[in-house]
N, CA, C and O of each residue as an XYZ file, in Angstrom:
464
protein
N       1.180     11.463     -1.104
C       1.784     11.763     -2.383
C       3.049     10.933     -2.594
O       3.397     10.588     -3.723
N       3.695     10.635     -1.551
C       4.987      9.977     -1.772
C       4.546      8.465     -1.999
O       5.355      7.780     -2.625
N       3.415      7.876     -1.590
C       3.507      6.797     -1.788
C       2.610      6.594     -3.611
O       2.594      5.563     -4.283
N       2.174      7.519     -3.857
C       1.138      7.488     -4.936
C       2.747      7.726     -6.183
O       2.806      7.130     -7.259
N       3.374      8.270     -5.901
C       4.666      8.950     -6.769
C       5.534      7.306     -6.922
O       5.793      6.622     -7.912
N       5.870      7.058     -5.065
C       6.591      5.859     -5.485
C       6.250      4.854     -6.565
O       7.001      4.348     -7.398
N       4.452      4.607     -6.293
C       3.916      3.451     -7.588
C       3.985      3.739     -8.999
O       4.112      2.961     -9.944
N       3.868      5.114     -8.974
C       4.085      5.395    -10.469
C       5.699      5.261    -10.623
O       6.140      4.430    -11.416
N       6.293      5.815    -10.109
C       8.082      5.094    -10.617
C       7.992      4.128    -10.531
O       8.411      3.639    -11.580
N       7.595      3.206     -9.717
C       7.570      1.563     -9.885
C       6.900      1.286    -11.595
O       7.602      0.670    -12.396
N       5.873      1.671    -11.901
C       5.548      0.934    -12.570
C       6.422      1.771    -13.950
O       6.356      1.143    -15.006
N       6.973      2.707    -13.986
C       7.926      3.398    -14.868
C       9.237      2.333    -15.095
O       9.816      1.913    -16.097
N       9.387      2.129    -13.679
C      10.926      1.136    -13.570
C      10.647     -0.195    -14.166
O      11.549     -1.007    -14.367
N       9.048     -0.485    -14.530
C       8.588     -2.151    -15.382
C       8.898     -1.809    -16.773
O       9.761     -2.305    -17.497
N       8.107     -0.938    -17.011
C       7.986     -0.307    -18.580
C       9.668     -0.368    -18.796
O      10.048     -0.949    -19.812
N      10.530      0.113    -18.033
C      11.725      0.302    -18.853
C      12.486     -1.171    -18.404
O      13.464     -1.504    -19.074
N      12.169     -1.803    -17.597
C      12.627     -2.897    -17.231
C      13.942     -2.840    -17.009
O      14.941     -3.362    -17.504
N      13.565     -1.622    -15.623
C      14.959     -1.646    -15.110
C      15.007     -1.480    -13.537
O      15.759     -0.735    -12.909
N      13.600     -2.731    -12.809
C      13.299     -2.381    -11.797
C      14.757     -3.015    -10.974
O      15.533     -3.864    -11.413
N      14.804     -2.414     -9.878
C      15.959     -3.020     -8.853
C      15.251     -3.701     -7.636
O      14.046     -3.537     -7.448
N      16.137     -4.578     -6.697
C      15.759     -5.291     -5.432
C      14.940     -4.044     -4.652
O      13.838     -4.480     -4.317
N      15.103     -2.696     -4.267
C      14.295     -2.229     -3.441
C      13.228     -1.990     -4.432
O      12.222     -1.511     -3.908
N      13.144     -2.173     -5.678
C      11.781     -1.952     -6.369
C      10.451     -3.381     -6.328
O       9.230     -3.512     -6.238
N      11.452     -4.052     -6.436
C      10.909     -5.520     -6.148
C      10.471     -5.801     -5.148
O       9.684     -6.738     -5.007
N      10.894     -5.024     -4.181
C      10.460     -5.357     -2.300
C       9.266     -4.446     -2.436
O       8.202     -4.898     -2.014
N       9.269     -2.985     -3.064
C       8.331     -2.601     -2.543
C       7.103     -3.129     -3.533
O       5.950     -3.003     -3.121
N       7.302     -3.611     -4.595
C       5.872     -4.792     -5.472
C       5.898     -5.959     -4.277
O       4.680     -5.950     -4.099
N       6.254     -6.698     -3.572
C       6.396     -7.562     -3.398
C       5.763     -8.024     -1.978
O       4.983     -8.940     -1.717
N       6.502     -6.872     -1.008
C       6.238     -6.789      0.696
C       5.263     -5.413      0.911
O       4.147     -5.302      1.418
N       6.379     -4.198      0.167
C       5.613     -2.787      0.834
C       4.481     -2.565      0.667
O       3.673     -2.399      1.581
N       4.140     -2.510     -0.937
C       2.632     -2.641     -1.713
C       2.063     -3.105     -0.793
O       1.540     -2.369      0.043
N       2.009     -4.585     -0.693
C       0.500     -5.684     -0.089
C       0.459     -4.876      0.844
O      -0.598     -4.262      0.991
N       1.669     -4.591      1.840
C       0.670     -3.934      3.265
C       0.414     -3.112      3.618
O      -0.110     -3.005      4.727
N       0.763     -1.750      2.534
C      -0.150     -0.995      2.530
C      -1.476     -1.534      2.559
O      -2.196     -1.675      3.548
N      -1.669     -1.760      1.618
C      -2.849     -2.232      1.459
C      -3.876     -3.079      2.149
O      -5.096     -3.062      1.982
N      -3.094     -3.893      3.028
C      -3.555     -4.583      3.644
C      -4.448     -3.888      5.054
O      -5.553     -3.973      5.590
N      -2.776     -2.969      5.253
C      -3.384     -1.873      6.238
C      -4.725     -1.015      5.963
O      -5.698     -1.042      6.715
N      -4.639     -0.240      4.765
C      -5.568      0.183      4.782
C      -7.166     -0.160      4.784
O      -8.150      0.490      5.136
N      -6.932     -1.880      4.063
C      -8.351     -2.676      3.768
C      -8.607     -2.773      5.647
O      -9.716     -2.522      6.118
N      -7.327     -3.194      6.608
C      -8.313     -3.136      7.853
C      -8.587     -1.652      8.462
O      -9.694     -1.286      8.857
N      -7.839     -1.145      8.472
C      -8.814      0.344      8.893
C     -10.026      0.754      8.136
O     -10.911      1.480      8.588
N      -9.988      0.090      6.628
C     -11.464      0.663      6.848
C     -12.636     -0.133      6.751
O     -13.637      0.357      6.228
N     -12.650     -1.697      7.335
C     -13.605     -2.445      8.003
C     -13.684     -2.596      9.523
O     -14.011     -3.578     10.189
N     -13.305     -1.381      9.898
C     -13.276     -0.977     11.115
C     -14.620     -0.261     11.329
O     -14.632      0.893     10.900
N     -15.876     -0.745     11.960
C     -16.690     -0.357     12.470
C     -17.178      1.351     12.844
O     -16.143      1.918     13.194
N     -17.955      1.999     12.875
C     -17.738      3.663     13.364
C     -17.138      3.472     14.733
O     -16.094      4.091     14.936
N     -17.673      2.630     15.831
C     -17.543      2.293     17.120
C     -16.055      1.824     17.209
O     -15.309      2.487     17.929
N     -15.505      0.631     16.475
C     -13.916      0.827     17.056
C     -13.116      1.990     16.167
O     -11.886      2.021     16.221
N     -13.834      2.923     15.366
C     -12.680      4.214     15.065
C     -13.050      4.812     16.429
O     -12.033      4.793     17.121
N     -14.126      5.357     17.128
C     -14.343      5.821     17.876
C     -13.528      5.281     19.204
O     -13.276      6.159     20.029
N     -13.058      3.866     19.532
C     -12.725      3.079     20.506
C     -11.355      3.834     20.089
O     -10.798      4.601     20.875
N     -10.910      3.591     18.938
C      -9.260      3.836     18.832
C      -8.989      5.414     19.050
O      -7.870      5.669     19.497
N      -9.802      6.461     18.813
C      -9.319      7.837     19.562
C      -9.709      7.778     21.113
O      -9.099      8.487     21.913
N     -10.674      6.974     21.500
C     -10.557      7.171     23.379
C      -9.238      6.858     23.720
O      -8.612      7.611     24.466
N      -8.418      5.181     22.972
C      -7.423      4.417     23.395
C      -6.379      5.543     23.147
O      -5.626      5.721     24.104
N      -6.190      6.286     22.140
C      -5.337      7.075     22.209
C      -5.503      8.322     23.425
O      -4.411      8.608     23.915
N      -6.140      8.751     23.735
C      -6.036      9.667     24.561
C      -6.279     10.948     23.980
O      -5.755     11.915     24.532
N      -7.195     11.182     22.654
C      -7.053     12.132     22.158
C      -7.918     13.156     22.595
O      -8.973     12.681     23.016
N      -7.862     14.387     22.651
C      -8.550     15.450     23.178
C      -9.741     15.469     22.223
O      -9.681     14.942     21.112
N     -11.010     16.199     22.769
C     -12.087     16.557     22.431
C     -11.759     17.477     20.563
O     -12.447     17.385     19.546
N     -10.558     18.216     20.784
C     -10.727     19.014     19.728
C      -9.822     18.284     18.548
O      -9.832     18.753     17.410
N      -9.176     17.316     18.820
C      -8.627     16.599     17.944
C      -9.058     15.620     17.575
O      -8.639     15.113     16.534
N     -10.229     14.939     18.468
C     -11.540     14.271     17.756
C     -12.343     14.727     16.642
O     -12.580     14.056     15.637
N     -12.839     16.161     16.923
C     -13.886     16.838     15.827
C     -12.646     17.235     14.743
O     -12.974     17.079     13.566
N     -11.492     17.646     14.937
C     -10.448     17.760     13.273
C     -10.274     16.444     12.816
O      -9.826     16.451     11.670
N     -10.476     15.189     13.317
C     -10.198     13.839     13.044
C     -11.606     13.758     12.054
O     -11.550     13.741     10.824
N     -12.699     13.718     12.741
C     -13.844     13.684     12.253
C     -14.165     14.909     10.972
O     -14.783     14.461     10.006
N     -13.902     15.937     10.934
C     -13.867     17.232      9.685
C     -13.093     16.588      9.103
O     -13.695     16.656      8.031
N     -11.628     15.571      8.709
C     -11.049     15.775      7.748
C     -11.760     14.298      7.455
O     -11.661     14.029      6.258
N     -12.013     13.921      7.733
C     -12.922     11.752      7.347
C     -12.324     11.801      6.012
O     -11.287     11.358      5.517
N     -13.717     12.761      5.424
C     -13.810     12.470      4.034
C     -12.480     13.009      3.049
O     -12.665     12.971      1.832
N     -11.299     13.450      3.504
C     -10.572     13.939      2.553
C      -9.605     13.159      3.042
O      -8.446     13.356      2.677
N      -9.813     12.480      3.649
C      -8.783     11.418      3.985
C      -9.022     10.200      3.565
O      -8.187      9.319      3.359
N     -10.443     10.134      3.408
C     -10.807      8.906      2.660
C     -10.614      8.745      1.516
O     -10.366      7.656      0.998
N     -10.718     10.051      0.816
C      -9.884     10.472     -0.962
C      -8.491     10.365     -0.902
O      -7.954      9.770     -1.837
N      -7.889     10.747     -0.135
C      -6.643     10.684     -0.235
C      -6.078      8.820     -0.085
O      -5.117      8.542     -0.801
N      -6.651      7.668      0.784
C      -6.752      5.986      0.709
C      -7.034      5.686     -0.269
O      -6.202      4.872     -0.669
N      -7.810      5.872     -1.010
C      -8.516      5.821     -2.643
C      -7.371      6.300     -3.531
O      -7.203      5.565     -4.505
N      -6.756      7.068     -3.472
C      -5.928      7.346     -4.546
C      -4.803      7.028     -4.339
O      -4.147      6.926     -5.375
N      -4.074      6.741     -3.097
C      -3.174      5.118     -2.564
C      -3.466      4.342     -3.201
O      -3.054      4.300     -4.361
N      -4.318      3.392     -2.677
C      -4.907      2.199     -3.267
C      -5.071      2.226     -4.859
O      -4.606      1.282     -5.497
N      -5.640      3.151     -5.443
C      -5.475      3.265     -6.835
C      -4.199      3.240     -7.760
O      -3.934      2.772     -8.868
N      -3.456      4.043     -6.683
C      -1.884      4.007     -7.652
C      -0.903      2.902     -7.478
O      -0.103      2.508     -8.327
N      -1.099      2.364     -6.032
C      -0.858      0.966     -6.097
C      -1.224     -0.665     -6.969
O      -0.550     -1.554     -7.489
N      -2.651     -0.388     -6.745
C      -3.328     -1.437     -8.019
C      -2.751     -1.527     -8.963
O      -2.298     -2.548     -9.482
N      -2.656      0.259     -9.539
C      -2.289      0.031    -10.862
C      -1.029     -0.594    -11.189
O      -0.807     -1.140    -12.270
N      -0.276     -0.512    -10.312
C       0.939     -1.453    -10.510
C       1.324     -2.562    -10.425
O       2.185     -3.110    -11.113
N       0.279     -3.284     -8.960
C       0.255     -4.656     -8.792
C      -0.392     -5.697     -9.629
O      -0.100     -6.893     -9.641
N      -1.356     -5.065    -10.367
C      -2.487     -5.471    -11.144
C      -2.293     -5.833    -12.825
O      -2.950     -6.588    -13.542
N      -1.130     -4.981    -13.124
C      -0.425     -5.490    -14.070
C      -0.023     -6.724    -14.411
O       0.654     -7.326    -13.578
N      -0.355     -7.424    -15.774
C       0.117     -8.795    -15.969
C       1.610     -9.044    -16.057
O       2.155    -10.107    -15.759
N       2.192     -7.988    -16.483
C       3.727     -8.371    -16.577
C       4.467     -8.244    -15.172
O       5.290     -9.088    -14.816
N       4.133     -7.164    -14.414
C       4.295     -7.063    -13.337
C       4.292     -8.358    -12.400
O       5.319     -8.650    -11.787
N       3.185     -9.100    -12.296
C       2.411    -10.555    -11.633
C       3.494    -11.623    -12.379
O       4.173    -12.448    -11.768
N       3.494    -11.466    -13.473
C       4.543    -12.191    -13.818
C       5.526    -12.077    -13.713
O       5.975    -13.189    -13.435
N       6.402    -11.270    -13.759
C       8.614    -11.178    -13.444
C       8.197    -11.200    -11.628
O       9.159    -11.346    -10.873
N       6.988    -11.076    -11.083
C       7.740    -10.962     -9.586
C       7.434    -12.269     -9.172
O       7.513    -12.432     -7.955
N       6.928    -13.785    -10.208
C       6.886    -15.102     -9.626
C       7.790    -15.603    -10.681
O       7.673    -16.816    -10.854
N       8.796    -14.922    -11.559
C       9.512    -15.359    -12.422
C      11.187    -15.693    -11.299
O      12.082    -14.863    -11.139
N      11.157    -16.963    -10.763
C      12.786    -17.525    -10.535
C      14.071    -16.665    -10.795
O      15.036    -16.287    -10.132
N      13.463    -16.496    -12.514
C      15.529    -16.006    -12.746
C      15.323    -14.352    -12.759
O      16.269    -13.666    -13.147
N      14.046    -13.693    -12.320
C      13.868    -12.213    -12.622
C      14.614    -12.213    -10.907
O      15.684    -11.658    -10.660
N      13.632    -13.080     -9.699
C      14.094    -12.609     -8.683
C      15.408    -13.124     -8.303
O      15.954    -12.695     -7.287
N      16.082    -14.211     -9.208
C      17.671    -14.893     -8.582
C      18.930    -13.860     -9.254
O      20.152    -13.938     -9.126
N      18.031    -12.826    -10.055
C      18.884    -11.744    -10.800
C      19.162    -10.628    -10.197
O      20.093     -9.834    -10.329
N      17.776    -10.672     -9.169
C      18.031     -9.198     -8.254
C      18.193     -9.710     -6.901
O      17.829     -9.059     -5.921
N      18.870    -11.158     -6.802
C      19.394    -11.856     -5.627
C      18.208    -11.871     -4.141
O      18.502    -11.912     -2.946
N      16.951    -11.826     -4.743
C      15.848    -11.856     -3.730
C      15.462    -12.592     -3.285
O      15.283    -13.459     -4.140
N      14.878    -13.199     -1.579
C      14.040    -14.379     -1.311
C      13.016    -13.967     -1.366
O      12.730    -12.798     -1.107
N      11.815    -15.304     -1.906
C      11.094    -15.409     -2.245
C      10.046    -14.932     -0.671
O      10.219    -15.052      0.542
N       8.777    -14.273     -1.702
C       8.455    -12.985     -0.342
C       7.500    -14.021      0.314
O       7.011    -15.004     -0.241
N       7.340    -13.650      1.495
C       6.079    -13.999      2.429
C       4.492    -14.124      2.272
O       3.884    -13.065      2.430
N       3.765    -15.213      1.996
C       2.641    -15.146      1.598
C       2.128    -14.328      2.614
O       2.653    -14.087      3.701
N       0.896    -13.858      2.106
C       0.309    -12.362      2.382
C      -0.910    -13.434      3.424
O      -0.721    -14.644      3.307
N      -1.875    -13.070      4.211
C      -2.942    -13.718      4.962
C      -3.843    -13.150      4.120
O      -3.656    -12.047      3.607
N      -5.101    -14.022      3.883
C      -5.927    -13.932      2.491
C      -7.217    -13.221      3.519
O      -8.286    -12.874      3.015
C-alpha cells in the first residue's frame, strides 16, 4: 500500500507540477527497480522459488503459508506494478524527467541507465 500510495502522490505532485528531488529520484531510480525487482522474481522458475526457500532455511510450515498466500501476493505485484506504470508511462512525466533545466532545477544527476 505504501508503495501503490507513494505513485499516486507522485503522479499528483506532476499534475500540480510541484514534484521535488526525492520525487524525481523515486520516477527516476526507485520506480525502475521496483520493478525491475519484481519482473525478476517473477521469471523465476517454480524450481528456483522452491531453491530460494531451501536457501533460506525455511521451515516446512512457512513453506505451505508461503505457498497459501502465492496468489494474493501475486495481486498485491500487479497492483504495484500498476500504480507505478501509471506514473512512469505518462508522456509528460517521460518528458520533464529527460528535460535538462526540469532536472538542473531540482539540482539532480542525471540517473543511471537501467539494464534492458
Amino acid at each position: 500500500e505504501t508503495i501503490e500510495a507513494a505513485a499516486l502522490a507522485l503522479g499528483q505532485d506532476f499534475d500540480r507540477e510541484t514534484v521535488d528531488a526525492a520525487g524525481a529520484d523515486r520516477a527516476r531510480v526507485v520506480f525502475p527497480i521496483i520493478l525491475e525487482t519484481i519482473s525478476s522474481l517473477d521469471r523465476l522458475s517454480p524450481t528456483a522459488h522452491a531453491q530460494l526457500l531451501k536457501v533460506t532455511s525455511a521451515s516446512n510450515k512457512l513453506q505451505a503459508t508461503f505457498n497459501d498466500q502465492r496468489v494474493h501476493r501475486r495481486r498485491r505485484l500487479q497492483l504495484i506494478v500498476s500504480a507505478i506504470c501509471q506514473v512512469l508511462e505518462r508522456e509528460d512525466v517521460k518528458r520533464l524527467l529527460v528535460d535538462p533545466h526540469f532536472l538542473a532545477h531540482l539540482q539532480l544527476r542525471p540517473a543511471p541507465p537501467l539494464p534492458q
